[in-house]
Each structure stands twice: as C-alpha cells, then as structure tokens.
N, C-alpha and C positions, 0 to 999 in steps of 0.2 A: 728105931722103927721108921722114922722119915728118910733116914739116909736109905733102907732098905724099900722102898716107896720110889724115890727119887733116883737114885742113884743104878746105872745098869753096869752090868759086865760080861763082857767086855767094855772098855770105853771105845766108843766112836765119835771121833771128833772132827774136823774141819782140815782137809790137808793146811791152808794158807792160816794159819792165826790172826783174828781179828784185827783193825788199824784203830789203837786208841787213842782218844782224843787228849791233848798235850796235858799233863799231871794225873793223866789214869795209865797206873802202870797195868802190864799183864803179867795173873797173877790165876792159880787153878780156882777152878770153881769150887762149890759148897762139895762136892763128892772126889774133891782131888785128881779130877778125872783129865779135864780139856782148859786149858788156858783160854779166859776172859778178860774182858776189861775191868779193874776195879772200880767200883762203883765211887761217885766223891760225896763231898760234906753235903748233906738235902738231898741226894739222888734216893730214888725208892730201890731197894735192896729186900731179898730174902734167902731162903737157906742156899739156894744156888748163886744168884748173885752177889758177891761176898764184898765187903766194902772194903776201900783200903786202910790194913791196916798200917801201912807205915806212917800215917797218916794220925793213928790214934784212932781211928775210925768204928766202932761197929756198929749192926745193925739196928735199929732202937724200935724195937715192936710195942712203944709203950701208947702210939698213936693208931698203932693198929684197929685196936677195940672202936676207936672214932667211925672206921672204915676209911678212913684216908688212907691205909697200908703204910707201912714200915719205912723209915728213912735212915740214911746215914747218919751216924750223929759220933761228937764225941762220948768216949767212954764214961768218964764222969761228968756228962753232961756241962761239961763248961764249954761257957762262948767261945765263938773263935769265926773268922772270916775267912773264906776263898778270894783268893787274887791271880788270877791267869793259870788256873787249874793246883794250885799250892795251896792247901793249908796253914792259916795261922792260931797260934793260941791270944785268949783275952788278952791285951796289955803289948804284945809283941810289936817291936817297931822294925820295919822291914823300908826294905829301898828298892822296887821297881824296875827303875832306870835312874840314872846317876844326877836326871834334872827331878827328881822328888823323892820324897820319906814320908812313910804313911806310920800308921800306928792301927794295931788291930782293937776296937773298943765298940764290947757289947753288941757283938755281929756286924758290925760295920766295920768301919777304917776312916780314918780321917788322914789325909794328906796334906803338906806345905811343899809349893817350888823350893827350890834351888836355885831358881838361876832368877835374876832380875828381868825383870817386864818392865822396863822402862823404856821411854819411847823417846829418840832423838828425832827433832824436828832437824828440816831443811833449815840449813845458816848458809851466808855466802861465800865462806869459803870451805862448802860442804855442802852444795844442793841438791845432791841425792845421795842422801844415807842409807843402806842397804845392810839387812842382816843378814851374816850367813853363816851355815856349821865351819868349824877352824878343824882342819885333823888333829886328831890327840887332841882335843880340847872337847869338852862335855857342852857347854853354854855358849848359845849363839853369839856373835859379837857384832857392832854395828863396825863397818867399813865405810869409805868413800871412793870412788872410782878414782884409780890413779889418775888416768888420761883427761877427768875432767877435770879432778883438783888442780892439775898441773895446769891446763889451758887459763881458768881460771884465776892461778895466781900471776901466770903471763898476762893475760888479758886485763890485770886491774892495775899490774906493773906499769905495762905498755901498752895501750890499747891498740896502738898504730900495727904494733909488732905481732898480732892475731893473723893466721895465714887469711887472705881474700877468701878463699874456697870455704872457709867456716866464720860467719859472719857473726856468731854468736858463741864464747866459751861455755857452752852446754848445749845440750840436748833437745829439740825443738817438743815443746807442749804449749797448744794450746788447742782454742775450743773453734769453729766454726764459725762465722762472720755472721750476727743476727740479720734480720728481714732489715729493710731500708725503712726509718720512723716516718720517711713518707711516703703516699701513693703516688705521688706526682709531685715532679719538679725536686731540687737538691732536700735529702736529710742526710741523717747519720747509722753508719751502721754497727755496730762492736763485735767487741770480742774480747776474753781473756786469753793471755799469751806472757809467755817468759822469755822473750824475744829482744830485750835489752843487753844493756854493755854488765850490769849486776845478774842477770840472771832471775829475778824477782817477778813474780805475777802481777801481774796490772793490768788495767781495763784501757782498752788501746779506742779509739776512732775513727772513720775517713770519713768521707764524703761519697755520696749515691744519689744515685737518681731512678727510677724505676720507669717512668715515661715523661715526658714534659707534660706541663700543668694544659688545658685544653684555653685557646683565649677566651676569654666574657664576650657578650652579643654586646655589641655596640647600641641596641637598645635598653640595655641593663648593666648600666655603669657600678665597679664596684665597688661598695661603702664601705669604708673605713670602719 
C-alpha cells in the first residue's frame, strides 16, 4: 500500500545522477525507481530514502514514535563508529592513514600515533633541525641542512678558513637593537642574536647615545 502511495510509473528521474558525498554509495531508492544517495550511520532515512545497506545499515523507526523520525542504524542494533564516511563495527581496529590506528569502542574510536613526537632541539653541530615527509617513508624525520652542518664543521675546524663574504657559519637570527637605557649622554642598547663563531643565542651590547646630556647652570652645581 505505501509503495502504491509512493511510488509512480512510469519512473522520472534526474538525467545527471546525484554527486554523493565520499562513503554514500548510489544506490535505487525505496520504489526501485531513480538512483540516490545512500543514506549513512545517524542520517534520517525513510521508505524512499534507503540507507546503506552494505554497510549493515537499515532504517530504525524505533525513534520514530519520539518524533525525532527515523535514523540509520545498525541492523542488530550494535555499536559501531563512522570514520571519513565508512562504517565500523564495535571493537574493530582500523588504520586511517599509516601515522595512526584507531579502535571502534561504544560509538566512538579511540586512536594512538605511529610515529614519534619527539622534539630535537638545536645542538652545535645541528642548529637547525628541520622536519620533513622522506618519499616512501610514512613518519617525518628530523634533518639538518647540508650547507650549514658543513659550514659549521669548517668553521669550528678552521675558523680562519670561513669564506669573508659569510662571516658567521649559519644563518643570521636575531631580534632588533632595544631603545638606548639612556635619554641622554652614553647607555646601552641589546639585542639577542646568534651572530657568533658557535652559532649560539646570546644577549649581545654597544654603546648609544640618543642626545648629549644638557650642561648644569653654573648657578646650581651638581651634587653628588
């Protein structure tokens, strides 16, 4: 009686077939008529909207009477998680991409890395350490720049032997020269900079002046 309700014929359907979103295959609708998208796990479904079943999927009117209307669900109602439009069943341990493995548990999923999250600091013979993807290799790896490690091990070899044109085997970092500690007459200004023969950050100095100091009135000599 609902198919006879629902369902017309001839079918009239859509020249172009819907674009479905990545793990909803197309699949005829409730009356067998015109290709749709299947509906997935929690999607609201009914006699035309048909949910996937390769999925284990069908429609569960059993929330219906709530009035929320009908969802996908599994068949024997057991758990199971969505992950990038796939189905999983309770307990199932799946892998993503090849830097994690998840586990399907009690509608959720629980995931561990793969690959180590470890952090290499800057050392001197390796002041910038750099992670990057390897081809054919899944887990980033840390590197060092050839061209500096090389400068680097010349430079602590020989210092002498450093070409003039590169006055420092590395890379120049540092920060902006502070305000002068005085308003007038000589202070000091800083800065941090890695601008040494090791390559090391340090708190560097000069000397500044911002105006000369104004003289005292020769009737107000001043006190110590």
């Amino acid at each position: 009686q609902v198919c006879a309700q629902l369902c017309r014929r001839p079918c009239y359907c859509p020249w172009v077939p819907p674009r479905c979103p990545r793990g909803s295959p197309l699949v005829l609708d409730g009356c067998g008529c015109c290709k749709i998208c299947a509906r997935r796990l929690g999607e609201p479904c009914d006699f035309l909207h048909v949910c996937d079943q390769s999925q284990g999927l069908v429609c569960d009117y059993s929330s219906a009477s709530a009035g929320t209307g009908a969802t996908c669900n599994f068949e024997d109602d057991e758990e199971g998680c969505e992950v990038n439009g796939r189905v999983y069943r309770d307990g199932e341990v799946f892998q993503p991409s090849c830097k994690i493995r998840c586990q399907c548990l009690d509608g959720g999923f629980n995931c561990i890395p793969l690959c180590q999250e470890d952090v290499r600091l800057p050392t001197p013979d390796c002041p910038y350490p750099r992670r990057v993807e390897i081809p054919g290799k899944c887990c980033p790896e840390w590197i060092c720049e050839a061209q500096d490690q090389h400068l680097l091990r010349d430079g602590r070899a020989a210092p002498e032997a450093v070409s003039p044109l590169l006055r420092f085997p590395c890379q120049e970092w540092g920060t902006e020269w502070s305000a002068c500690s005085a308003t007038c007459g000589v202070g000091f200004a800083t800065r941090v900079s890695n601008q040494n023969r090791y390559c090391r950050l340090e708190t560097q100095r000069r000397l500044c002046m911002v105006r000369p100091c104004p003289a005292l009135p020769a009737a107000f000599p001043a006190v110590s």
